[in-house]
C-alpha positions as CSV (number, residue, x, y, z in Angstrom):
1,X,-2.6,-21.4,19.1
2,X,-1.4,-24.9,18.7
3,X,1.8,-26.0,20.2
4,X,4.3,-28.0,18.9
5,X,7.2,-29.5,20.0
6,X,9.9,-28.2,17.5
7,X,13.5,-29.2,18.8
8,X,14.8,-25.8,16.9
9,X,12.8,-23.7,19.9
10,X,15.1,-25.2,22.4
11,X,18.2,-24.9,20.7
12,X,17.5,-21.1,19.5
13,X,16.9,-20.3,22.9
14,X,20.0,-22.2,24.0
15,X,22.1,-19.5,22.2
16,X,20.4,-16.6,24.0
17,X,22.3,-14.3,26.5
18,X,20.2,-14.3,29.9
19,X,18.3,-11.1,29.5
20,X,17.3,-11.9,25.7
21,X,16.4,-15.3,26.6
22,X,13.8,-14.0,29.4
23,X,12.4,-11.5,26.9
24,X,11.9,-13.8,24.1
25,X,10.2,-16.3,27.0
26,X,8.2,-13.7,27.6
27,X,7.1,-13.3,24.3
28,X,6.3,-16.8,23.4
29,X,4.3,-17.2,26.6
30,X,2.3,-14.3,25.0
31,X,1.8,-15.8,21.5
32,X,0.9,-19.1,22.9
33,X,-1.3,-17.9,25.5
34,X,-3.1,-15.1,23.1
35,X,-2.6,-16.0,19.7
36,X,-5.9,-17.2,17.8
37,X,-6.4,-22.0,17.2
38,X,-4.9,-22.5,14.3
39,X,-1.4,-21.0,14.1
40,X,1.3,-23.3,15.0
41,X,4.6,-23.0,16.7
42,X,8.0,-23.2,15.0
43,X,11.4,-22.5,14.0
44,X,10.6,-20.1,10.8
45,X,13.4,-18.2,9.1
46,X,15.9,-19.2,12.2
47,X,13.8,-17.0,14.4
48,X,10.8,-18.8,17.0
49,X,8.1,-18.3,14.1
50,X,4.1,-18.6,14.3
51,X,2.7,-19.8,11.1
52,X,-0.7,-21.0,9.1
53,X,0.7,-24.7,8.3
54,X,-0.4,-26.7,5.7
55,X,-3.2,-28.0,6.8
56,X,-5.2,-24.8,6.9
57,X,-3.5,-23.5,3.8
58,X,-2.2,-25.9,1.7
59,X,-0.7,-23.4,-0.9
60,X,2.1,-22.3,1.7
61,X,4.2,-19.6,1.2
62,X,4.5,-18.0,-2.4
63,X,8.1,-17.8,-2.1
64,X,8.5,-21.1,-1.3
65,X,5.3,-23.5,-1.8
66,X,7.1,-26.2,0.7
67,X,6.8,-23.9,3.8
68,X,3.8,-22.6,5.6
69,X,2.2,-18.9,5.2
70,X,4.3,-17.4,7.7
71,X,2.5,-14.6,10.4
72,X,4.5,-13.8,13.2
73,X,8.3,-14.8,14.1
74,X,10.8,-13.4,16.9
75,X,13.9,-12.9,17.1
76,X,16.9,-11.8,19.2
77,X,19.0,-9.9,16.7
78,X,22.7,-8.2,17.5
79,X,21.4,-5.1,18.4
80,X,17.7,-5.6,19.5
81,X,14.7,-8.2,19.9
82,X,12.6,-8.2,16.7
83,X,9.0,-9.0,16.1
84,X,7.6,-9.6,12.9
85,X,4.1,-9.1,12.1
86,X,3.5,-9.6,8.9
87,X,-0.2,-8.5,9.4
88,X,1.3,-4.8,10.0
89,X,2.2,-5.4,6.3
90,X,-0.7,-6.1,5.0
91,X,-3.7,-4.6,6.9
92,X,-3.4,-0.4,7.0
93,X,-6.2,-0.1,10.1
94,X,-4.2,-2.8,12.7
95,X,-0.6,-0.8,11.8
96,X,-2.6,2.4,12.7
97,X,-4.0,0.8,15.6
98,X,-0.7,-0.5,16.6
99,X,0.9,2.2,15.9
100,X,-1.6,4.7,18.0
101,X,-1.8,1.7,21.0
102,X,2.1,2.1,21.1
103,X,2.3,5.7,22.0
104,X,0.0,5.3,24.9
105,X,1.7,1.9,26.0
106,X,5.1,3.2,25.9
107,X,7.0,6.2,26.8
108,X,9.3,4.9,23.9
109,X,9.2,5.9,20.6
110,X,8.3,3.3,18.1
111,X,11.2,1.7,16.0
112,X,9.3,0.1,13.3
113,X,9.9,-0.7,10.1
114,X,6.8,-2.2,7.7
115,X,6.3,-5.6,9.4
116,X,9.0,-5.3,11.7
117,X,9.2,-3.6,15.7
118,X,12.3,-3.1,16.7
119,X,13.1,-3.1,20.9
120,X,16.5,-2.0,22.0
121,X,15.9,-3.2,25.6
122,X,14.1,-5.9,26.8
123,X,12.5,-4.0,29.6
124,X,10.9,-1.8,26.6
125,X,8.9,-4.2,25.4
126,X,5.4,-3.7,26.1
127,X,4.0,-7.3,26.8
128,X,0.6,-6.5,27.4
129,X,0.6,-4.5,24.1
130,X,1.7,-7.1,22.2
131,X,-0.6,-9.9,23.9
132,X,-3.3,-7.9,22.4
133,X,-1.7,-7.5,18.8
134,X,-1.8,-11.1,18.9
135,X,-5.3,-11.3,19.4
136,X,-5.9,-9.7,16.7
137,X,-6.2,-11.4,13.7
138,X,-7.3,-15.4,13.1
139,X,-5.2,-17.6,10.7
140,X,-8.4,-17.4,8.6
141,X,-8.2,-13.8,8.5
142,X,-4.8,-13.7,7.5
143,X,-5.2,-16.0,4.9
144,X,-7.6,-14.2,3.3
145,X,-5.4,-10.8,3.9
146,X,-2.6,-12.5,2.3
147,X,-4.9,-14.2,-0.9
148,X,-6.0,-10.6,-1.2
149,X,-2.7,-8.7,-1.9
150,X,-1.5,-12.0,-3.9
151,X,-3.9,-10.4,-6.3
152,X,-3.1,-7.8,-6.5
153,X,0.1,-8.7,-8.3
């Protein structure tokens, strides 16, 4: 992964309470330290954001052209810490895998939506699980998961 230095980071995690900030620490130290060259760190939605930036896919985002194909962002919501994976979305073997890698990881039952895992507590978030999610899929994979279901529209 390639790190930036995007001012946003700091101030998003100024806002944090103590036990959300050292959770969503956590979790960056395991995107940077696991997820594939390529992606790049940022503030993405308002919520720590990994994305394919511009120069690997100049078309950006189809929702809006001027920002870059978005793949994984964090956040600290009001009643839990998000992740969103928007490969989850897109690629039906990794959400099985996930899904199956979950059960055995945790003695929690998954809160998940389509692209988005849901973690009441911060001590229920299993890092090592999601160090390996992150491993997972390379911004050129992504890009051609995403070209693919762009379409299919």
């Amino acid at each position: 992964m390639n790190k930036t230095n995007d001012p946003g980071i700091a101030a998003y995690l100024d806002k944090l309470a103590p036990d959300r900030l050292e959770a969503i620490q956590k979790l960056r130290q395991v995107f940077q330290e696991n997820l594939p060259n390529g992606f790049v760190e940022e503030i993405s939605y308002g919520m720590i954001g990994y994305v394919v930036p511009h120069t690997l896919y100049p078309a950006g985002y189809h929702c809006n052209p001027k920002l870059p194909l978005p793949f994984i962002t964090m956040a600290s919501q009001k009643q839990f810490i998000a992740i969103y994976h928007m490969g989850l979305y897109m690629d039906q073997q990794l959400f099985n895998w996930f899904v199956d890698a979950h059960a055995k990881a945790s003695s929690q039952k998954l809160d998940m939506g389509k692209s988005c895992i849901r973690y009441k507590k911060p001590e229920h978030i299993p890092f090592d699980l999601i160090a390996e999610l992150a491993t997972q899929m390379s911004p050129e994979q992504w890009i051609l998961n995403y070209t693919s279901q762009l379409k299919k529209k």
